[in-house]
Predicted model as a PDB file, atoms N, CA, C, CB and O in Angstrom, pLDDT in the B-factor column:
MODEL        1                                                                  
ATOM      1  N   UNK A   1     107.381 116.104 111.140  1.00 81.00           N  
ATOM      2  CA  UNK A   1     107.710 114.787 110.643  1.00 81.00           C  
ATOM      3  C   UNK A   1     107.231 113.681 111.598  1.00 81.00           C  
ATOM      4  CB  UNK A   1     109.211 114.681 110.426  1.00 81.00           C  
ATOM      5  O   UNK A   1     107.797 112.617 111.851  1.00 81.00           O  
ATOM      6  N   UNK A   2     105.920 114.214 112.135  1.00 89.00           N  
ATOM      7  CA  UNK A   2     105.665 113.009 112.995  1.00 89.00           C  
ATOM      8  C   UNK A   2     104.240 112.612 112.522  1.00 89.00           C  
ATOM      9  CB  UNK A   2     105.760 113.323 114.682  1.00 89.00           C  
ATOM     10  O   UNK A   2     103.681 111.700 113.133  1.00 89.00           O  
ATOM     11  N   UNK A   3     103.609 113.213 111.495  1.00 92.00           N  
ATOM     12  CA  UNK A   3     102.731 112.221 110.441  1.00 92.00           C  
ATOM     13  C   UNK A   3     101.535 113.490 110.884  1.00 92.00           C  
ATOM     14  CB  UNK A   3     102.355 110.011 110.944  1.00 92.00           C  
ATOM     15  O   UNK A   3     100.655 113.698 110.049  1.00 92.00           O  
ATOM     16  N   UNK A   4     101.521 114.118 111.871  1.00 96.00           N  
ATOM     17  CA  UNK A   4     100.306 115.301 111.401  1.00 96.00           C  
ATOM     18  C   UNK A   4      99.672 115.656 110.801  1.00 96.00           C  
ATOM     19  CB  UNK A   4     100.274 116.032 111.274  1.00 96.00           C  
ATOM     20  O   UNK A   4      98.446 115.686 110.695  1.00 96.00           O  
ATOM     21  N   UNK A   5     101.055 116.229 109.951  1.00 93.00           N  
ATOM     22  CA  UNK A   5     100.525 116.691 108.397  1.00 93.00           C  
ATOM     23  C   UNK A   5      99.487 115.960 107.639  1.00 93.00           C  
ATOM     24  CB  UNK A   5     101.652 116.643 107.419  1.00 93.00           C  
ATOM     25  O   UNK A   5      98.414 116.380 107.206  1.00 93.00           O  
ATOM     26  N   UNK A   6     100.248 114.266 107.530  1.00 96.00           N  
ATOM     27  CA  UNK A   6      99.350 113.551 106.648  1.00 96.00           C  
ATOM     28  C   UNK A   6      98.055 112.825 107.373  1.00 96.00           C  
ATOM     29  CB  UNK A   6     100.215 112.492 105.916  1.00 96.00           C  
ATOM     30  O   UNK A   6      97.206 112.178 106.760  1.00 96.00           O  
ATOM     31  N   UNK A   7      98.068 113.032 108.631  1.00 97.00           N  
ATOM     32  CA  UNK A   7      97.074 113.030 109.640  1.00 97.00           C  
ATOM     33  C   UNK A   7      95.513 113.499 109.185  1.00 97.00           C  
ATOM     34  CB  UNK A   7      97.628 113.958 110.733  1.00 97.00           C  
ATOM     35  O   UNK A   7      94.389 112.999 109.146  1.00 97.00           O  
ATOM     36  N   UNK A   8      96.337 115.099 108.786  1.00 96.00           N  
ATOM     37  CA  UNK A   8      95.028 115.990 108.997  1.00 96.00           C  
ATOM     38  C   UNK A   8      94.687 116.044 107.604  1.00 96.00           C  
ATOM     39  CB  UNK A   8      95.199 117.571 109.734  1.00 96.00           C  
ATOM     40  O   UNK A   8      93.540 116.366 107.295  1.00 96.00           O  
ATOM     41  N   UNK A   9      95.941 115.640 106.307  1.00 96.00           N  
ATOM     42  CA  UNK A   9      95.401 115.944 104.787  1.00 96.00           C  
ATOM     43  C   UNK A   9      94.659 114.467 104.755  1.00 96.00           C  
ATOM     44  CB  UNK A   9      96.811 116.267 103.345  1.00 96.00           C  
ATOM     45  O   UNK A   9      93.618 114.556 104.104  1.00 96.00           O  
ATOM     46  N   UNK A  10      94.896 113.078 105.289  1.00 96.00           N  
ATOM     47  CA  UNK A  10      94.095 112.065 105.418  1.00 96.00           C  
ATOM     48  C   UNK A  10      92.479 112.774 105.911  1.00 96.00           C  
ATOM     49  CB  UNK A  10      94.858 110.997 106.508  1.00 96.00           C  
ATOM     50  O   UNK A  10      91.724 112.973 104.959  1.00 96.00           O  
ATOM     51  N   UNK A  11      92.215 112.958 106.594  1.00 96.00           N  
ATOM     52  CA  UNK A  11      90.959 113.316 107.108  1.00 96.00           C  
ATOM     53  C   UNK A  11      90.533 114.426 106.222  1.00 96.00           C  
ATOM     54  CB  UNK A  11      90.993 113.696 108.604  1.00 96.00           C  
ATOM     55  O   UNK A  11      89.323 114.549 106.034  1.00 96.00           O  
ATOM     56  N   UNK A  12      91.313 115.215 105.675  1.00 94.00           N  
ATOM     57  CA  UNK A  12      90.674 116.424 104.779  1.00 94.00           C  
ATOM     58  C   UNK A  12      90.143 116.114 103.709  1.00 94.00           C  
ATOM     59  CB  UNK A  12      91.514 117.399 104.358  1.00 94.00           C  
ATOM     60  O   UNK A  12      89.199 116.808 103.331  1.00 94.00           O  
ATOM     61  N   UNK A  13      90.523 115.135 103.007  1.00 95.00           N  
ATOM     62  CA  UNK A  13      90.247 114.444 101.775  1.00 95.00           C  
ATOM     63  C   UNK A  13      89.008 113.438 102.037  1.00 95.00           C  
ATOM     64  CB  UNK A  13      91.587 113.663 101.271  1.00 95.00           C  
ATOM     65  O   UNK A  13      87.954 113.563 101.415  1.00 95.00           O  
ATOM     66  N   UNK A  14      89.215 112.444 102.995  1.00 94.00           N  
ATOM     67  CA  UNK A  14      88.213 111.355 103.440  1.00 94.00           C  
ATOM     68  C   UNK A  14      86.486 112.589 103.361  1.00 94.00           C  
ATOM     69  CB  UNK A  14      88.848 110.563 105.553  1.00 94.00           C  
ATOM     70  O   UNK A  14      85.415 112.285 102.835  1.00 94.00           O  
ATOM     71  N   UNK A  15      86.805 113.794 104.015  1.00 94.00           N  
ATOM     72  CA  UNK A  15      85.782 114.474 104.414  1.00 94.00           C  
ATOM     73  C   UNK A  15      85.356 115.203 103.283  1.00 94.00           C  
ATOM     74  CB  UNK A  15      86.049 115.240 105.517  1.00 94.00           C  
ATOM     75  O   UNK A  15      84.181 115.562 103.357  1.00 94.00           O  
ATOM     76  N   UNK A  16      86.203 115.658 101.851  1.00 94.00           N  
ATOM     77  CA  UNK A  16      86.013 116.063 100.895  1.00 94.00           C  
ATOM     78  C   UNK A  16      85.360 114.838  99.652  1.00 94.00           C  
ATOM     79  CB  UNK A  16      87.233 116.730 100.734  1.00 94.00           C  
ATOM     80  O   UNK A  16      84.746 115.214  98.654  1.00 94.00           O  
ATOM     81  N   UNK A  17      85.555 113.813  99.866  1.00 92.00           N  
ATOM     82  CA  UNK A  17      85.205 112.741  99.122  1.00 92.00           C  
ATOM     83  C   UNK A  17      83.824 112.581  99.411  1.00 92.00           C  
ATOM     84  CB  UNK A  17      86.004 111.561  99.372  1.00 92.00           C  
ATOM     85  O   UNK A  17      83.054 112.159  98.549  1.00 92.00           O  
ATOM     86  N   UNK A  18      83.318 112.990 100.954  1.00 92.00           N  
ATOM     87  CA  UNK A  18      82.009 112.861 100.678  1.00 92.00           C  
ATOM     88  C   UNK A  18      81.167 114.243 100.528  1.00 92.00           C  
ATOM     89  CB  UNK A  18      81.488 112.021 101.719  1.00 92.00           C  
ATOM     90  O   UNK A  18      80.652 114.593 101.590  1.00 92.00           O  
ATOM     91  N   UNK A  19      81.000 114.831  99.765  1.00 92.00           N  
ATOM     92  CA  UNK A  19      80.613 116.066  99.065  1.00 92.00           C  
ATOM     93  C   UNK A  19      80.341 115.671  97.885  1.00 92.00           C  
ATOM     94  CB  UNK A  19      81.551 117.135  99.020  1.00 92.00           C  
ATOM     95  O   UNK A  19      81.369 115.247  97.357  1.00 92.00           O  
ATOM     96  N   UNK A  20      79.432 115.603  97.199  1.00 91.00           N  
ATOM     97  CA  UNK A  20      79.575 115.300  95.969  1.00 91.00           C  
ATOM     98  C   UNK A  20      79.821 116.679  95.107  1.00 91.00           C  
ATOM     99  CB  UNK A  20      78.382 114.486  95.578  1.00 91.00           C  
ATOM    100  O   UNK A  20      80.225 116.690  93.945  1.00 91.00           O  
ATOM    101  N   UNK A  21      79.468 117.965  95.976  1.00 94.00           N  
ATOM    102  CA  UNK A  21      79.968 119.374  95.247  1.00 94.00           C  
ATOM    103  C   UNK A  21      81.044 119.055  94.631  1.00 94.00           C  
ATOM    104  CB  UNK A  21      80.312 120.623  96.142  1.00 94.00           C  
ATOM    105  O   UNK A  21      81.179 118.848  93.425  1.00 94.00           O  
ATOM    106  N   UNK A  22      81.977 119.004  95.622  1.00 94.00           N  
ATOM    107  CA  UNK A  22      83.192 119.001  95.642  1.00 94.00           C  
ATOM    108  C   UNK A  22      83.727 118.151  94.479  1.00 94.00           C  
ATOM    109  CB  UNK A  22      83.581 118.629  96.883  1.00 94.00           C  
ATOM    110  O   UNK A  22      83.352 116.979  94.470  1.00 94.00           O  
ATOM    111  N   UNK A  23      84.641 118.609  93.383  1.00 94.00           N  
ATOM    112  CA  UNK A  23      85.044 117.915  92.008  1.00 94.00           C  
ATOM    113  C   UNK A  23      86.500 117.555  92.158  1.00 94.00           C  
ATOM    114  CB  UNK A  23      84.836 118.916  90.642  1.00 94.00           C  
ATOM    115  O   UNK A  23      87.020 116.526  91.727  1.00 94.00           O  
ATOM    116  N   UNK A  24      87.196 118.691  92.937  1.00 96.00           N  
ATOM    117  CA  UNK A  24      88.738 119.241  93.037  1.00 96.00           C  
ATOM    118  C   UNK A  24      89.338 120.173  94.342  1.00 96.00           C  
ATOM    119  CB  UNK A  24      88.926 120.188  91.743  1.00 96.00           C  
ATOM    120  O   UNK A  24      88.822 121.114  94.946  1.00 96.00           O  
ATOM    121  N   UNK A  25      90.725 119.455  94.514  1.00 95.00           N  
ATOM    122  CA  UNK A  25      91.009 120.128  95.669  1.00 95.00           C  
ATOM    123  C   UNK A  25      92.262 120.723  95.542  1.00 95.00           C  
ATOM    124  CB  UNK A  25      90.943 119.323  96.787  1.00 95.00           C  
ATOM    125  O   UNK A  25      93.186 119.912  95.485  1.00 95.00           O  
ATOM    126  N   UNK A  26      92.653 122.230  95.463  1.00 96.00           N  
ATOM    127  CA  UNK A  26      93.245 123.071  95.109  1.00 96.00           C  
ATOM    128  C   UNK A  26      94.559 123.661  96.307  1.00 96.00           C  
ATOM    129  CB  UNK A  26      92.160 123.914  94.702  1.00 96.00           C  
ATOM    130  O   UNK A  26      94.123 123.988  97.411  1.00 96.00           O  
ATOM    131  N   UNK A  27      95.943 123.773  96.108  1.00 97.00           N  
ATOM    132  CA  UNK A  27      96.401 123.849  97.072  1.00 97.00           C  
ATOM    133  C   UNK A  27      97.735 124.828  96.417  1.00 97.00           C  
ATOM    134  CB  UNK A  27      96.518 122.438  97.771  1.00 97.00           C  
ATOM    135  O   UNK A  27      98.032 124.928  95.226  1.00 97.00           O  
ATOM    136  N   UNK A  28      98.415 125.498  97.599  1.00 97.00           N  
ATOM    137  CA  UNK A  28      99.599 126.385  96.891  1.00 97.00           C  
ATOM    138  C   UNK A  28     100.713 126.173  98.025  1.00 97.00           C  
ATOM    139  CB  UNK A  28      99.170 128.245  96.597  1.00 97.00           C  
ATOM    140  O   UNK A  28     100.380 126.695  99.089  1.00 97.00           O  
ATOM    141  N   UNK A  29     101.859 125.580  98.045  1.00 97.00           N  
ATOM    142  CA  UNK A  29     103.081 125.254  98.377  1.00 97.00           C  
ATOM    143  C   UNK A  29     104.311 126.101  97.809  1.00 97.00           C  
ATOM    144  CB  UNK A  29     103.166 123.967  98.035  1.00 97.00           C  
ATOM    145  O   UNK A  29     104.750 126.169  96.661  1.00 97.00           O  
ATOM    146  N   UNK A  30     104.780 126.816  99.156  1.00 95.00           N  
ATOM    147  CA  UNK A  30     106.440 127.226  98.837  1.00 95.00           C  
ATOM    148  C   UNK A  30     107.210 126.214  98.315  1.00 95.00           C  
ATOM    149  CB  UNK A  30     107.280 127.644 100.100  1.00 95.00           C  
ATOM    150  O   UNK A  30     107.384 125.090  98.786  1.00 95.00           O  
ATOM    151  N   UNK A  31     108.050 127.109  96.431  1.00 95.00           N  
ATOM    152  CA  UNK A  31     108.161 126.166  96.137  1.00 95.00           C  
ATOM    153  C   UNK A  31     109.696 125.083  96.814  1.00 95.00           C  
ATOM    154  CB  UNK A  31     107.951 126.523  94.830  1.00 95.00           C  
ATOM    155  O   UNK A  31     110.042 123.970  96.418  1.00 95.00           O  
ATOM    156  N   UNK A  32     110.393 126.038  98.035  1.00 92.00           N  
ATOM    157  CA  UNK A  32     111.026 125.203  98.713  1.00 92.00           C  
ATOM    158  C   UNK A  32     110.947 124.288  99.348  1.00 92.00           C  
ATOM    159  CB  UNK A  32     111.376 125.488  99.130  1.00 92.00           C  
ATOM    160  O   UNK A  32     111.770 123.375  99.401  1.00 92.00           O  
ATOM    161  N   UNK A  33     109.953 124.380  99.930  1.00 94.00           N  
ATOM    162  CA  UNK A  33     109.337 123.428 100.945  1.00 94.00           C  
ATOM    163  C   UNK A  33     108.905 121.820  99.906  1.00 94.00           C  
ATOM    164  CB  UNK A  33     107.694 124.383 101.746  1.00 94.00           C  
ATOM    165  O   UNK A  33     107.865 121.502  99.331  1.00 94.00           O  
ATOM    166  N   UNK A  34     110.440 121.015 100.063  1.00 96.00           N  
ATOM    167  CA  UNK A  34     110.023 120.120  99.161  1.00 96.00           C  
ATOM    168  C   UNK A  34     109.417 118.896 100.371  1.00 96.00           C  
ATOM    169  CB  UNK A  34     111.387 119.661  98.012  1.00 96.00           C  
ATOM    170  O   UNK A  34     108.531 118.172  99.918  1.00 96.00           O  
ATOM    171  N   UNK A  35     109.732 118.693 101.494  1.00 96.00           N  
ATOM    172  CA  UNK A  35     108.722 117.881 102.231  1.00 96.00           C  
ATOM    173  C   UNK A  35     107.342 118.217 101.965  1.00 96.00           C  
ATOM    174  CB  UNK A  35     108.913 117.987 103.643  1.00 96.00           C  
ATOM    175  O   UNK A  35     106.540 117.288 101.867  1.00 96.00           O  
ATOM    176  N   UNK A  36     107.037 119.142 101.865  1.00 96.00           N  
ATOM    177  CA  UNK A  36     105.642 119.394 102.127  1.00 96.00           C  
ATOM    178  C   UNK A  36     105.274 118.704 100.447  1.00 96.00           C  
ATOM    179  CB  UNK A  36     105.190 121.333 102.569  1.00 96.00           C  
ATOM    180  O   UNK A  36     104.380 117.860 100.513  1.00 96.00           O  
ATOM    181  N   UNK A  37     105.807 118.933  99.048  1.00 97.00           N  
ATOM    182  CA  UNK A  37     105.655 118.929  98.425  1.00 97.00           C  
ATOM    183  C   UNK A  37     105.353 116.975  98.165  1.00 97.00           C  
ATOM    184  CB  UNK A  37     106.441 119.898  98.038  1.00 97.00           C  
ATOM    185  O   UNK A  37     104.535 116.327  97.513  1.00 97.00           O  
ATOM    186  N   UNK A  38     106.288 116.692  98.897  1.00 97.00           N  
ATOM    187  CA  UNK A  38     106.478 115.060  98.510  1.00 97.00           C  
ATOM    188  C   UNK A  38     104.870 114.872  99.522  1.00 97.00           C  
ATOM    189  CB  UNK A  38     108.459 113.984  99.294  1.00 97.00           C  
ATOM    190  O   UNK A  38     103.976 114.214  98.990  1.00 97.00           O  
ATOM    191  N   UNK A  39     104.733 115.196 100.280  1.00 97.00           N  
ATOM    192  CA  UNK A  39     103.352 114.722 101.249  1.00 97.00           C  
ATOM    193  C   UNK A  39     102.273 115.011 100.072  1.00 97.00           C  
ATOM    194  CB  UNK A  39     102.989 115.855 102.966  1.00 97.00           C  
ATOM    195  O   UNK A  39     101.798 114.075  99.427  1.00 97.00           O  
ATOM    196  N   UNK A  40     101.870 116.520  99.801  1.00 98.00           N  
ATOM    197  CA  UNK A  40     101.414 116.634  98.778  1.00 98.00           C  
ATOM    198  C   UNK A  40     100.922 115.185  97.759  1.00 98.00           C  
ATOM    199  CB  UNK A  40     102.353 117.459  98.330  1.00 98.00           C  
ATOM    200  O   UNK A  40      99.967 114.413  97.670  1.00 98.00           O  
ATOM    201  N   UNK A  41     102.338 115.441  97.067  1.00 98.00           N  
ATOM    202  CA  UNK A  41     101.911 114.336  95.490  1.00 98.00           C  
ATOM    203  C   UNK A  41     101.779 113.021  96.563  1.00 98.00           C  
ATOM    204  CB  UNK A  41     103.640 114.031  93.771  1.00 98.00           C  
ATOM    205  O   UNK A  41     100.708 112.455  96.344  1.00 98.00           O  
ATOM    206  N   UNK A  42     102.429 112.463  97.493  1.00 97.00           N  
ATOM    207  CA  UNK A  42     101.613 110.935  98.110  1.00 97.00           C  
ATOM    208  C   UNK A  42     100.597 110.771  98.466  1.00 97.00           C  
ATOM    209  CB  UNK A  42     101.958 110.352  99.095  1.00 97.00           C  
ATOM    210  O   UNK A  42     100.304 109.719  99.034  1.00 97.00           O  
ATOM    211  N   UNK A  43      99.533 111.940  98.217  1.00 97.00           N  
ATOM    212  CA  UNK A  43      98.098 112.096  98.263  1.00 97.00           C  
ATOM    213  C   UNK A  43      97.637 112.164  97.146  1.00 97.00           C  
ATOM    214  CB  UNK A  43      97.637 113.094  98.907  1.00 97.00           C  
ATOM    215  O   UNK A  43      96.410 112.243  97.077  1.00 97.00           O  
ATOM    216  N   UNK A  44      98.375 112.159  95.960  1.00 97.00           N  
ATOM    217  CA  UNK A  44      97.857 112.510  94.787  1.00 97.00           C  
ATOM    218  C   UNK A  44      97.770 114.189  94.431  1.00 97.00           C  
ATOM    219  CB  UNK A  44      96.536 111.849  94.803  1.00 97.00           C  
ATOM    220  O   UNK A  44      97.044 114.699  93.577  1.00 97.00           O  
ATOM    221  N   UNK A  45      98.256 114.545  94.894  1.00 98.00           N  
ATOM    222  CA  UNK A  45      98.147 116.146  94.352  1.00 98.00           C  
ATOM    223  C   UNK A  45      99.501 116.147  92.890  1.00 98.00           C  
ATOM    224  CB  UNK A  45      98.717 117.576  96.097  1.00 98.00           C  
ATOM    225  O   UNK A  45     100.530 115.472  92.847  1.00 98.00           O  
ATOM    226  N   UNK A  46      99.144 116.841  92.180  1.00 98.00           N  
ATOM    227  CA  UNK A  46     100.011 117.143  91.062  1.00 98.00           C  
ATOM    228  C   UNK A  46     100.423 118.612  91.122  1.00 98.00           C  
ATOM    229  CB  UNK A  46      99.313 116.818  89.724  1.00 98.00           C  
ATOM    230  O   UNK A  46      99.979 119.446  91.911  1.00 98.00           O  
ATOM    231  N   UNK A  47     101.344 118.805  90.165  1.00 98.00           N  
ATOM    232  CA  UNK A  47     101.578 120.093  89.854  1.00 98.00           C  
ATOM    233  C   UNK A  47     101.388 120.956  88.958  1.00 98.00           C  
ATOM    234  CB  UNK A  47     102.330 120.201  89.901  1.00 98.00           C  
ATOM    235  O   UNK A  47     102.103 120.922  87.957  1.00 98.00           O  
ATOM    236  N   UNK A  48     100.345 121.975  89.099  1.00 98.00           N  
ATOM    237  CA  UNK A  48      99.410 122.458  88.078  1.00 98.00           C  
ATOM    238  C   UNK A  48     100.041 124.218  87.821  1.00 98.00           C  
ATOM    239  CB  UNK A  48      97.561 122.296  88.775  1.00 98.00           C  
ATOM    240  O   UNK A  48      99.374 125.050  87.205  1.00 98.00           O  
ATOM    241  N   UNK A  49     101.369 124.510  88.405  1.00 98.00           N  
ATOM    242  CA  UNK A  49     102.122 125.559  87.825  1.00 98.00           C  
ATOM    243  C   UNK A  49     102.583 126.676  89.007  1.00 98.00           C  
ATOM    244  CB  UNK A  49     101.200 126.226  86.648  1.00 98.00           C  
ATOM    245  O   UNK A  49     102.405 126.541  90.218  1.00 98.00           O  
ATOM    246  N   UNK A  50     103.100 127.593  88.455  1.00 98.00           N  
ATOM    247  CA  UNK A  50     104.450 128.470  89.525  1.00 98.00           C  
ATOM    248  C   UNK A  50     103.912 129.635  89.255  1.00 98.00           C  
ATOM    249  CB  UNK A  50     106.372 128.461  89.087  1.00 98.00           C  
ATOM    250  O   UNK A  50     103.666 130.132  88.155  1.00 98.00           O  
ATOM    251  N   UNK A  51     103.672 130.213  90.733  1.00 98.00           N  
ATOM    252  CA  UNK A  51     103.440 131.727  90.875  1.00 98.00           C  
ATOM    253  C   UNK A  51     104.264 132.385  91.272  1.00 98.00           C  
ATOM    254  CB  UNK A  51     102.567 132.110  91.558  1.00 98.00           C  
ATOM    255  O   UNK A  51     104.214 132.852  92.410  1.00 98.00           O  
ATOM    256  N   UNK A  52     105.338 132.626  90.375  1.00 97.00           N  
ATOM    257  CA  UNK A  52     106.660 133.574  90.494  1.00 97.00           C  
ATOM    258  C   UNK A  52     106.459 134.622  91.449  1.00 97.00           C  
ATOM    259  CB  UNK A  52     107.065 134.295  89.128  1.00 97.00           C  
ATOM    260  O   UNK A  52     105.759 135.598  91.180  1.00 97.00           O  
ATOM    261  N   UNK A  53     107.248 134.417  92.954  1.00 97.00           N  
ATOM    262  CA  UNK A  53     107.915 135.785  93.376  1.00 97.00           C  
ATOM    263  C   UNK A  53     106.029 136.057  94.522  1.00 97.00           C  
ATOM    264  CB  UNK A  53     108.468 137.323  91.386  1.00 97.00           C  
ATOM    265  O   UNK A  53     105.682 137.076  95.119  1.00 97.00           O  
ATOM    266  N   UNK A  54     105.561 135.228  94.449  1.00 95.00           N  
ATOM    267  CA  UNK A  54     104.101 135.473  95.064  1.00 95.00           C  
ATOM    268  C   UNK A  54     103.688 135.461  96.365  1.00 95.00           C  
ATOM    269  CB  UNK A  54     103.306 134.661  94.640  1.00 95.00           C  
ATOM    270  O   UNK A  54     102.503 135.650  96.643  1.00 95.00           O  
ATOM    271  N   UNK A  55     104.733 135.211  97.404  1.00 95.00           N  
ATOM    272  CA  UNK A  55     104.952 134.855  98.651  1.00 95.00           C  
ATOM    273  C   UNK A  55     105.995 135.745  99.086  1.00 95.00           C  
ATOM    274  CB  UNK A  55     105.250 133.471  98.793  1.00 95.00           C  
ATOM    275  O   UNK A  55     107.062 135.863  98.484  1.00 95.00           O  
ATOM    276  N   UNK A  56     105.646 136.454 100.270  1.00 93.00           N  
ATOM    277  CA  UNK A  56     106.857 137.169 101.057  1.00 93.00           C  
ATOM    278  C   UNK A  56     107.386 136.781 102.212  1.00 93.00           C  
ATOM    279  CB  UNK A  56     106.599 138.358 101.374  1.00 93.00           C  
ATOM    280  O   UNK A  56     106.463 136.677 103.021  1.00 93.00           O  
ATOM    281  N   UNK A  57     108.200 136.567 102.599  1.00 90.00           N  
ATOM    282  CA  UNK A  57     108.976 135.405 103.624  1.00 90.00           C  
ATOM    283  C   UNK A  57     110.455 136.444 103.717  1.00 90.00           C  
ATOM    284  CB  UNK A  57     109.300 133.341 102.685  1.00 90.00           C  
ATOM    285  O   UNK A  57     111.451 136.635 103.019  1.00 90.00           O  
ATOM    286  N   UNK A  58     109.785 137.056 105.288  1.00 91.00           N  
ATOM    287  CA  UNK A  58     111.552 137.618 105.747  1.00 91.00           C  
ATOM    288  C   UNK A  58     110.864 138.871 104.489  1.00 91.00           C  
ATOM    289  CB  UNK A  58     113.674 136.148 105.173  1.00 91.00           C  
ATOM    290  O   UNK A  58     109.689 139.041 104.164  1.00 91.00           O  
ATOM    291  N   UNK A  59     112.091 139.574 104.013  1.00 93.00           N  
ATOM    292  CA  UNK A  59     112.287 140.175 103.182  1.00 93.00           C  
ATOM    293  C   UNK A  59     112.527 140.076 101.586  1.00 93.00           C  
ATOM    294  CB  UNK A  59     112.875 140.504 103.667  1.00 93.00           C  
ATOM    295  O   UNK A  59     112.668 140.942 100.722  1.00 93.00           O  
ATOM    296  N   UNK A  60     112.519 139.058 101.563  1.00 94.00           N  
ATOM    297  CA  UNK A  60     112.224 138.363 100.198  1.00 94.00           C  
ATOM    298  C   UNK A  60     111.086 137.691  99.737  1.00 94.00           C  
ATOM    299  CB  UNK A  60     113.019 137.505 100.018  1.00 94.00           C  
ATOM    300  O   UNK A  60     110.386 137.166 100.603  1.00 94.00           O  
ATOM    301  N   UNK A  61     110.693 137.573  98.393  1.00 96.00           N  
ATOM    302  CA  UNK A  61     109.655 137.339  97.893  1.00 96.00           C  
ATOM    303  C   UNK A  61     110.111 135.828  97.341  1.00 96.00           C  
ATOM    304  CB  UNK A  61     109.183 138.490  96.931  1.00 96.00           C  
ATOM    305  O   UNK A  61     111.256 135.555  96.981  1.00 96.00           O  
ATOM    306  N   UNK A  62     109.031 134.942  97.345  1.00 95.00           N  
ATOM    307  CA  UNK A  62     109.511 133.455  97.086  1.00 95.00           C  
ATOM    308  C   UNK A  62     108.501 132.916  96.316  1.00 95.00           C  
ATOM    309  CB  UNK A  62     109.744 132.535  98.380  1.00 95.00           C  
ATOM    310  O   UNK A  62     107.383 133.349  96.595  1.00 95.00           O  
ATOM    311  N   UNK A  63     108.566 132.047  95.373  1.00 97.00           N  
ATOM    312  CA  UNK A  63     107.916 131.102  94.488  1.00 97.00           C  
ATOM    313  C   UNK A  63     106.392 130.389  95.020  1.00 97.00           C  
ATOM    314  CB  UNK A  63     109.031 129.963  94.268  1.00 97.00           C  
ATOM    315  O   UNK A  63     106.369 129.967  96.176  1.00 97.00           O  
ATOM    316  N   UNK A  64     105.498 130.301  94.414  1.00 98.00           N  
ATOM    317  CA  UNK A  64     104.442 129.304  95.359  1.00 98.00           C  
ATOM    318  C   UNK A  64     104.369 127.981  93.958  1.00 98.00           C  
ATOM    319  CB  UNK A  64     102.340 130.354  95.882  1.00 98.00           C  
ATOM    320  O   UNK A  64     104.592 128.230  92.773  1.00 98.00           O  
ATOM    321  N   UNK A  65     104.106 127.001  94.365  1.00 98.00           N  
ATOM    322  CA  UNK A  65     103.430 126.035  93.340  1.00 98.00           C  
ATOM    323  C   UNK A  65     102.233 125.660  93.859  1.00 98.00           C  
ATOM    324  CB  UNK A  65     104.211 124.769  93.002  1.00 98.00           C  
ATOM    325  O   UNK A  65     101.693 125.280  94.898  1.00 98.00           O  
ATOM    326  N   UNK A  66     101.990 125.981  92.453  1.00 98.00           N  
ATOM    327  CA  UNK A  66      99.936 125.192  92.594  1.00 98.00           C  
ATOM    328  C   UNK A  66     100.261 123.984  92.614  1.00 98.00           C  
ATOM    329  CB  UNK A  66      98.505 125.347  91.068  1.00 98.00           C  
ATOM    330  O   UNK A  66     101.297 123.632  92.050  1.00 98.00           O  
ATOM    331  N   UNK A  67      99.355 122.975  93.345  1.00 98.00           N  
ATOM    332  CA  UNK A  67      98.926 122.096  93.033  1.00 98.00           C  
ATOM    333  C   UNK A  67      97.721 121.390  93.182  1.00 98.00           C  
ATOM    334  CB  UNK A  67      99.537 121.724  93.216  1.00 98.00           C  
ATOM    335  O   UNK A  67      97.016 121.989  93.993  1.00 98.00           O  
ATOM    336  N   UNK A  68      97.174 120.368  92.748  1.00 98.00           N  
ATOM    337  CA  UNK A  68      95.855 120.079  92.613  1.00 98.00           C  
ATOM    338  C   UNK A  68      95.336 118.421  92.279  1.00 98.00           C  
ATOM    339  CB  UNK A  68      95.461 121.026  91.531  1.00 98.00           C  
ATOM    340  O   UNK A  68      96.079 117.504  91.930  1.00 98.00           O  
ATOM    341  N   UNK A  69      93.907 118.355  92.489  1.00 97.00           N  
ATOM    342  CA  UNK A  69      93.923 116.971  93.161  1.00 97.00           C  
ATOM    343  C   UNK A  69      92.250 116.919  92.780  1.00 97.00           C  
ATOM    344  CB  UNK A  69      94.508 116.865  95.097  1.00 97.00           C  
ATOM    345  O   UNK A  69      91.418 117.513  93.466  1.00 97.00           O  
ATOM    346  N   UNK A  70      91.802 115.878  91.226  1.00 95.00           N  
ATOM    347  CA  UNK A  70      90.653 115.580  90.911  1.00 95.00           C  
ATOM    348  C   UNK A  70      90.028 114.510  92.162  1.00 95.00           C  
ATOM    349  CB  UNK A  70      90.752 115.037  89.448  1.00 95.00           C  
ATOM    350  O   UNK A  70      90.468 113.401  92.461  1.00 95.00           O  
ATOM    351  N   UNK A  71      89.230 115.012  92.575  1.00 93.00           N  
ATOM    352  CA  UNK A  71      88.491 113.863  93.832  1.00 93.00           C  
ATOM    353  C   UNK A  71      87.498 113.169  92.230  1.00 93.00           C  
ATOM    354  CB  UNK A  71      87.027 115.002  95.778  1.00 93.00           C  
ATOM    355  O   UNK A  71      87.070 113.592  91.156  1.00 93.00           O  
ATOM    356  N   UNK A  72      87.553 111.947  92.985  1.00 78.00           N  
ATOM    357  CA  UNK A  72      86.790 110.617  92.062  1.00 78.00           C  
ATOM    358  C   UNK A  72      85.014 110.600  92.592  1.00 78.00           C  
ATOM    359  CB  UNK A  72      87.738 108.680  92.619  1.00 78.00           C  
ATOM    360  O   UNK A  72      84.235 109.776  92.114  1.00 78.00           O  
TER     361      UNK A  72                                                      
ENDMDL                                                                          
END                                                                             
């Protein structure tokens, strides 16, 4: 929570914008992890669906959400 995160997804994007390959930027989040999730969508990422049970953490298996992000 000291802006890293959006540090390094700032620069990941700036550096993906100039690609013209590049159409879309594809990402998968525990779906607990709702900080990460709110950083996420304040970049514009949306939520493009749930991969039930797809993540193993400890001894339990946990949720991922897609999400995803049309570069202009």
């Amino acid at each position: 929570r000291r802006g890293v995160g959006a540090a390094l997804l700032a620069h990941a994007l700036d550096w993906a914008a100039g690609d013209d390959a590049l159409r879309k930027l594809s990402l998968q989040v525990h779906a607990t992890n709702a900080p990460a999730r709110r950083l996420y969508e304040r970049f514009g990422f949306a939520y493009e669906g749930r991969l039930t049970g797809e993540a193993r953490v400890g001894g339990a298996y946990v949720d991922l959400l897609a999400m995803g992000r049309t570069l202009s």
